[in-house]
BAKOLRO-93628 format. One line per field, with one value per residue: residue number from 1; x, y, z of N, C-alpha, C in turn. Coordinates in steps of 0.2 Angstrom, whole numbers, m for minus. Layout:
nr	c(NUM_...) .
n_px	c(X_...) .
n_py	c(Y_...) .
n_pz	c(Z_...) .
ca_px	c(X_...) .
ca_py	c(Y_...) .
ca_pz	c(Z_...) .
c_px	c(X_...) .
c_py	c(Y_...) .
c_pz	c(Z_...) .
//
This chain:
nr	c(1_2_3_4_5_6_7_8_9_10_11_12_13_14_15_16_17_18_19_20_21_22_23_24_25_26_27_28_29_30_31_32_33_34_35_36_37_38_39_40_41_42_43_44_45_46_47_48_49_50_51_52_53_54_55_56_57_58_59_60_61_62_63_64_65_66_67_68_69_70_71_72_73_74_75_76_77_78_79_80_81_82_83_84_85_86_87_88_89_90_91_92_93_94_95_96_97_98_99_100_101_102_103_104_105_106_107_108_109_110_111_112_113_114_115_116_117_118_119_120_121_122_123_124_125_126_127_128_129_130_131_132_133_134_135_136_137_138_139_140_141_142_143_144_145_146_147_148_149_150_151_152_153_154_155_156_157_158_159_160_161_162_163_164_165_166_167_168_169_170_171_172_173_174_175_176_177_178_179_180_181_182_183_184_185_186_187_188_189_190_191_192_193_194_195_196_197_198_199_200_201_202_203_204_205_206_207_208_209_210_211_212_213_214_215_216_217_218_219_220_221_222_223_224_225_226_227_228_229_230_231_232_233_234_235_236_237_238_239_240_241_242_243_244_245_246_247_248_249_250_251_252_253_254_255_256_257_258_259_260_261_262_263_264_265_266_267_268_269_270_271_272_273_274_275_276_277_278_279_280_281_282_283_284_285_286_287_288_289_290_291_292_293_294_295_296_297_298_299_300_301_302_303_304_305_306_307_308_309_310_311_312_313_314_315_316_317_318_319_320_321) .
n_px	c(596_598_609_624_620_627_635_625_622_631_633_620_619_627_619_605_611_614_599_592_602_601_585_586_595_587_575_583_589_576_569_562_567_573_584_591_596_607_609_618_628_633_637_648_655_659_667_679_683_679_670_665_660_655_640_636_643_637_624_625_632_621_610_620_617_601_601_608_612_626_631_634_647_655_668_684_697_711_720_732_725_713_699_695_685_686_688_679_658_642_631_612_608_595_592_606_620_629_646_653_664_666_677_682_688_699_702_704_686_682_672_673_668_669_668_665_663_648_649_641_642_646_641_630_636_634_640_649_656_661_673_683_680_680_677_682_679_679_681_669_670_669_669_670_668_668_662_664_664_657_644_638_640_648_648_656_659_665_668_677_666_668_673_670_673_685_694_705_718_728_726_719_701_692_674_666_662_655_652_649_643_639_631_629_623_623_615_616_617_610_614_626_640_649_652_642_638_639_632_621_620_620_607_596_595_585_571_554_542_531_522_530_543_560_571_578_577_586_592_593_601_602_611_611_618_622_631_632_643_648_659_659_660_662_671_677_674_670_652_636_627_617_615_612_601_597_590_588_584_579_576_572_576_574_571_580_588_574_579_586_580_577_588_588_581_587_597_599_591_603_611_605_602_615_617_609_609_603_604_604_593_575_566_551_554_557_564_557_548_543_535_543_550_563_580_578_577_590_585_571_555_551_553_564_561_565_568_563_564_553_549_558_562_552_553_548_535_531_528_530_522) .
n_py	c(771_754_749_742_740_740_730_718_724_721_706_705_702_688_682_682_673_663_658_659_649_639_635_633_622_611_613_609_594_589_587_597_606_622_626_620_606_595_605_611_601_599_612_610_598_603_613_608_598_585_569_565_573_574_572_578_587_595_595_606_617_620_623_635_642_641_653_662_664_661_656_666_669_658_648_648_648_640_634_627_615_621_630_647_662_676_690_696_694_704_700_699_702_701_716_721_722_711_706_692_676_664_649_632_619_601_586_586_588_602_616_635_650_670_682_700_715_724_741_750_749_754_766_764_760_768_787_790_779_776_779_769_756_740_724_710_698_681_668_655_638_623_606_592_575_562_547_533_522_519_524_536_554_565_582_596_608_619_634_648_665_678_692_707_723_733_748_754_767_760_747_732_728_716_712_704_688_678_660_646_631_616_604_590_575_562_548_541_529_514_501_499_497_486_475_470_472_488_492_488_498_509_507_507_519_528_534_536_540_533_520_505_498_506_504_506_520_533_546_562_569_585_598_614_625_641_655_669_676_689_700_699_709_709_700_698_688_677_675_668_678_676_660_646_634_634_626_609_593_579_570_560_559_551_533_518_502_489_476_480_483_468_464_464_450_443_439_434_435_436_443_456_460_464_473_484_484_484_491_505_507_514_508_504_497_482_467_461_448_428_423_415_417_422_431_443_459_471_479_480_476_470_458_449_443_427_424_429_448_460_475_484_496_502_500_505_505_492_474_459_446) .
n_pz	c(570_577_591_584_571_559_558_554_544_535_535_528_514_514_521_512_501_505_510_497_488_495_494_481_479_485_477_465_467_471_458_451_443_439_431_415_416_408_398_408_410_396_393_404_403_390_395_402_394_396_398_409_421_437_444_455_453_445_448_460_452_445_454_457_447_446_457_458_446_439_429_421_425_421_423_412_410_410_423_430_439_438_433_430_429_419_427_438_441_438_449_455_474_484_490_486_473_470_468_459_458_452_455_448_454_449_454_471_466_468_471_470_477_477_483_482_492_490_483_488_502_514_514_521_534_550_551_562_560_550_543_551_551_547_533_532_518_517_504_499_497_494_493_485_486_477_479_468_468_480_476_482_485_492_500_507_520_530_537_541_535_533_541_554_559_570_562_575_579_571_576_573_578_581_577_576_568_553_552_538_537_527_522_511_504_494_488_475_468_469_468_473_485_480_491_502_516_519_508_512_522_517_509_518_527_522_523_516_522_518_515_509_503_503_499_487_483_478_485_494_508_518_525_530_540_547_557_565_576_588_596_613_627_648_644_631_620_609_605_602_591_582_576_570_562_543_535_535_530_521_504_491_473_461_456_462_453_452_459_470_480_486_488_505_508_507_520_535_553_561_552_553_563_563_554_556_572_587_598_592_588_589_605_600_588_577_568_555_553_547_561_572_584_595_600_613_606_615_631_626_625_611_601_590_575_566_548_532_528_529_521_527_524_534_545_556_560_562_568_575_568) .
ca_px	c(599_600_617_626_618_632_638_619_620_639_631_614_622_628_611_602_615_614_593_593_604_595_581_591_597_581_573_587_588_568_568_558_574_573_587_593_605_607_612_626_630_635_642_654_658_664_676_682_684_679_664_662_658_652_631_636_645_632_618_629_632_615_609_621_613_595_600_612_613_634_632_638_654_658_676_685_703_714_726_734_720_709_697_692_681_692_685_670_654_638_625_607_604_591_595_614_623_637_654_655_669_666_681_681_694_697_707_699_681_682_670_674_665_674_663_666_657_645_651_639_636_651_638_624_637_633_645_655_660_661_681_685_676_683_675_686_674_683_677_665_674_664_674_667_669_663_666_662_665_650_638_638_642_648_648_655_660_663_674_673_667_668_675_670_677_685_703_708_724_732_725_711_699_687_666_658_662_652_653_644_644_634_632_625_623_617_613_616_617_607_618_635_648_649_653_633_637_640_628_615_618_617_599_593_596_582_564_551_537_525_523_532_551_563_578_579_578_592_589_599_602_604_611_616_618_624_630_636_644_648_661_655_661_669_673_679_673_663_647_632_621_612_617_603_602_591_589_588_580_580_571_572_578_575_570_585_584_568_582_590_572_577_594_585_579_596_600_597_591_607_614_598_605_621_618_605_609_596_605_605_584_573_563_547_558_561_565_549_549_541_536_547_552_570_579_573_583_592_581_567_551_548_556_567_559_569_566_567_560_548_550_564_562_545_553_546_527_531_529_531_514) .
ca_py	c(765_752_747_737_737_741_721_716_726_719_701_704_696_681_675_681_670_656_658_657_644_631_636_631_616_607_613_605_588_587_584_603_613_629_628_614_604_593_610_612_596_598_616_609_596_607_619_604_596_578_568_561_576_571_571_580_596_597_598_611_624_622_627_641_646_645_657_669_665_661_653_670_668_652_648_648_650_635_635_620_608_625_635_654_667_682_691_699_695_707_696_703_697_706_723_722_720_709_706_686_674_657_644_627_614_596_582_583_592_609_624_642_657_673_689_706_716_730_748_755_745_758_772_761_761_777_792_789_772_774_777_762_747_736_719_705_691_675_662_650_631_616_601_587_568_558_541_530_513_519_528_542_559_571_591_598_613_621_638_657_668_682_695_713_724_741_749_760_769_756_739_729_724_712_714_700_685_674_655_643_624_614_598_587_568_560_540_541_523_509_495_498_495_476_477_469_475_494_493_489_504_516_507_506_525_535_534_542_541_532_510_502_496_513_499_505_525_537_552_566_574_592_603_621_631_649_656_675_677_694_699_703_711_709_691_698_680_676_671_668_684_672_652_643_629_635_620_603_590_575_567_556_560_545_525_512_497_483_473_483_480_463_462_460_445_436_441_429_441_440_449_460_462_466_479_488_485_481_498_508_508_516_503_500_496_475_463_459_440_423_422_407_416_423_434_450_467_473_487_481_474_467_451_448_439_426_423_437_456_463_481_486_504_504_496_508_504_486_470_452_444) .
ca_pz	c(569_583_589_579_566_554_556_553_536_533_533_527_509_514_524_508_497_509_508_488_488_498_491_473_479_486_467_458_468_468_451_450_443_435_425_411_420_402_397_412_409_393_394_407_399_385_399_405_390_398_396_416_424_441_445_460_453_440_453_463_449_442_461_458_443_450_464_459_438_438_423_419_428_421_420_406_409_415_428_432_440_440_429_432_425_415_431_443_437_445_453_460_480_486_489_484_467_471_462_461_454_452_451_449_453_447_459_471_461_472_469_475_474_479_485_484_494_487_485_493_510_519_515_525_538_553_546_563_563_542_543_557_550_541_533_527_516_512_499_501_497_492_491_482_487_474_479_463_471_486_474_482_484_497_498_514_519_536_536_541_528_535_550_553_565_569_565_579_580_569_579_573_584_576_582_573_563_550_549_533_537_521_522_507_503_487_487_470_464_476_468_474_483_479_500_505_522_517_501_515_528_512_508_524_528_520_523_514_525_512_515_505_503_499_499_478_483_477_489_496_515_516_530_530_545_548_563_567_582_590_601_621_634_649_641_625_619_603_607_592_590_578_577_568_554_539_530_536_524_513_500_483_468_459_458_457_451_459_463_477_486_487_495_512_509_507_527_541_556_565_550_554_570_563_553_559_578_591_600_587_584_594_606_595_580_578_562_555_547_550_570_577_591_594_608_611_607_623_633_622_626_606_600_583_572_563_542_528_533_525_522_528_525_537_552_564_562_561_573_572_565) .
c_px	c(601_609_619_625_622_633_632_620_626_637_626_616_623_622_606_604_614_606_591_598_602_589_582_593_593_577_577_586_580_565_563_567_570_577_587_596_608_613_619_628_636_638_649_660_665_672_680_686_684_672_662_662_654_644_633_638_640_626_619_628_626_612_611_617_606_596_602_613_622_636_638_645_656_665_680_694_704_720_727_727_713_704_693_689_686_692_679_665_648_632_620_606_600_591_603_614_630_642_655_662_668_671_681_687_693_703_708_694_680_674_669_673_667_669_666_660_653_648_649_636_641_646_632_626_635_642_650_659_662_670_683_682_678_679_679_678_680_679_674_667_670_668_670_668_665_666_661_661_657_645_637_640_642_651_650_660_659_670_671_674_666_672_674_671_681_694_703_716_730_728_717_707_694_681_664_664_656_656_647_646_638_638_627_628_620_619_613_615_616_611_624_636_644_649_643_631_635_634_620_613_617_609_595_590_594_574_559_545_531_528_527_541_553_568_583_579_584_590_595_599_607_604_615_615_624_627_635_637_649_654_660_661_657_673_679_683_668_659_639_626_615_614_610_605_595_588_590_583_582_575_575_571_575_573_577_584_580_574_587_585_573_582_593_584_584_600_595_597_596_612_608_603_611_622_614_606_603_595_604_597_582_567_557_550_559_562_557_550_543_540_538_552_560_573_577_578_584_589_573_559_548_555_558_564_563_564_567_562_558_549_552_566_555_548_550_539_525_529_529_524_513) .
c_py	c(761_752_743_735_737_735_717_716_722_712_700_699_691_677_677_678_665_655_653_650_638_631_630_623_609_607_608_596_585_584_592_607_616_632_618_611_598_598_612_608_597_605_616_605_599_611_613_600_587_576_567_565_576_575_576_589_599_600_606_619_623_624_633_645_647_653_664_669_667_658_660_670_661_650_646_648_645_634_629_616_613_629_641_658_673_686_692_697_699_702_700_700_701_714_726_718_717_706_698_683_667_652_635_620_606_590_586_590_596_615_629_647_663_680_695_710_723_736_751_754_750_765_769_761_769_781_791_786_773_772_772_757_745_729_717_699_686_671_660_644_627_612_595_580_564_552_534_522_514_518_532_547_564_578_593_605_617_627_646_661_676_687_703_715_733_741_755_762_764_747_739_726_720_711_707_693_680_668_650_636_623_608_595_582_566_556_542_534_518_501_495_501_487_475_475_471_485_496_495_494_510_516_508_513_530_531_538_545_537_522_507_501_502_510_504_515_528_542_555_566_580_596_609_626_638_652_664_676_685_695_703_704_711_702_694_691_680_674_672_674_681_665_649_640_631_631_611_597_584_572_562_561_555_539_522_507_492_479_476_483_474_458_459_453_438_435_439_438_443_445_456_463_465_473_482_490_486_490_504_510_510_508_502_499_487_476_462_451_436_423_414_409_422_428_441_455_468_479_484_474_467_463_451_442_434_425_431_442_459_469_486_493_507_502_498_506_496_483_463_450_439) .
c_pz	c(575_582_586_573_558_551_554_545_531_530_531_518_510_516_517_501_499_509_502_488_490_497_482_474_479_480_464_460_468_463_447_448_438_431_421_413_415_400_400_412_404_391_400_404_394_387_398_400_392_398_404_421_432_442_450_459_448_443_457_459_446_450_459_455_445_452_462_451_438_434_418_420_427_417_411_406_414_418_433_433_441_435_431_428_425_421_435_439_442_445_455_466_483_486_487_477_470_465_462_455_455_449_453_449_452_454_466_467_467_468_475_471_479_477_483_485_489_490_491_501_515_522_520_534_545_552_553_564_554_541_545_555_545_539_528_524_512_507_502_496_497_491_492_482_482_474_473_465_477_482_477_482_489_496_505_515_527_537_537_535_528_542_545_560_563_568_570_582_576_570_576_578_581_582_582_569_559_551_544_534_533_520_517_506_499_488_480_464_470_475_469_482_483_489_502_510_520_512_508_519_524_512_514_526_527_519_519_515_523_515_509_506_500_498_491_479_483_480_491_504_514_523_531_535_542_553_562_574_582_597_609_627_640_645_634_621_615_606_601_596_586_574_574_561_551_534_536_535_521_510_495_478_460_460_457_454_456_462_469_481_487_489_501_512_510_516_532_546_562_559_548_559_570_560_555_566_581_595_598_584_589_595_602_589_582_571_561_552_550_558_572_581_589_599_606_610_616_625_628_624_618_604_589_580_568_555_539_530_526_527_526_529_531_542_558_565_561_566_570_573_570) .
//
């Protein structure tokens, strides 16, 4: 067994957690899920005992369920703003049986999932290092932003979920640590905020590659890195053994209504200029409209068109007629 390899085995769960997971995620937002989200809809509802369940934590735990099936661990005991499962429940991750607990808080809409590791991962450990190694796993925390006035919904999460490391003579020395940052975004609703400046930076904001106007698209953004870092000598200084984002993604979910494609057209091109910014595009980006001229973007050889802008979601392979 190479060196190290104990700390490999210690985290080889959470990167086959974090795997499944965003695998579960990008299924459920696609519109491809593999469980009923209908069904968790309305089994939560039920815990909760509330009709207005947010879109957001619904997609979430139906993910869990995809990945890891915590349907089974679904709370059921209320503790002040909090619901928890009687106990542990056993999950399959690859080659481990793990112990999970899934709780879900309300103000703000919280979920945490709470590990324990597998019996048997000490015996995987080499027989000399088996006494001295310790590994602490903390939660994994999701905290749910759902801003109703926006339309949409944030998920974010940046926090260590782990540390392993040695006791010797009493003092810990800590080898290795995990971190899990998970960043997700749902446009959920293309007519809101009443706000026209704000309403427009959300539509503007997701392309789908295809011609046509996405102004009216409900879509996500999806980012979950991972990083293990290790500690080296002489520095005895973290430094990443493996740093790497394994997802990085967005799509559509969704049409909203024709009439969010049609916002644009109400906006003269310095409020073109205003939201969008002239800095803020790359140089072949203009306004597209009527040609009668106008000043150029700054650094930019192409020229703002004035009148209303056609396809707003295309502007990069655009020019003025």
């Amino acid at each position: 067994m190479e060196s190290l390899d104990w700390y490999k085995l210690s985290f080889l769960f959470i990167i086959a957690y974090l795997h499944t997971q965003t695998i579960a995620v990008g299924q459920s937002l696609e519109g491809k899920d593999t469980v009923n989200m209908a069904a968790i809809q309305s089994k939560l509802s039920s815990v909760f005992e509330v009709n207005d369940i947010p879109d957001g934590i619904v997609k979430v735990v139906g993910a869990l369920e995809s990945s890891l099936h915590l349907l089974n661990c679904l709370p059921i005991q209320k503790s002040d703003n909090c619901y928890h499962p009687n106990g542990y429940c056993e999950i399959d991750v690859n080659d481990f049986t793990l112990q999970a607990k899934l709780t879900i808080c309300k103000n703000p809409w919280t979920l945490r999932i709470d590990f324990k590791l597998p019996q048997d991962l000490k015996k995987r450990i080499p027989g000399i290092l088996r006494p001295l190694v310790f590994i602490d796993v903390e939660p994994i925390v999701l905290t749910l932003d759902n801003n109703k006035a926006d339309g949409v919904t944030t998920i974010v999460s940046n926090s260590r979920i782990a540390t392993a490391g040695l006791n010797i003579f009493g003092f810990s020395i800590n080898a290795a640590k995990a971190y899990f940052n998970f960043y997700l975004f749902v446009r959920w609703d293309c007519t809101r905020p009443s706000d026209n400046v704000k309403r427009l930076k959300y539509n503007i904001d997701y392309d789908d590659g295809k011609p046509g106007n996405d102004m009216n698209k409900l879509y996500y953004k999806l980012k979950i890195d991972y990083e293990i870092k290790t500690k080296r000598i002489p520095c005895f200084c973290y430094k990443c053994k493996r740093c790497e984002t394994i997802v990085e993604k967005q799509g559509h979910f969704a049409d909203g209504p024709e009439s969010c494609k049609s916002d644009w057209s109400e906006w003269s091109p310095s409020s073109c200029t205003f939201f969008i910014g002239c800095e803020s595009l790359p140089q072949t980006r203009t306004c597209v409209g009527q040609s009668t001229g106008g000043p150029p973007c700054p650094g930019s050889a192409e020229r703002i068109c004035s009148g209303p802008v056609r396809n707003p979601g295309r502007l990069e392979n655009q020019v003025c007629p």
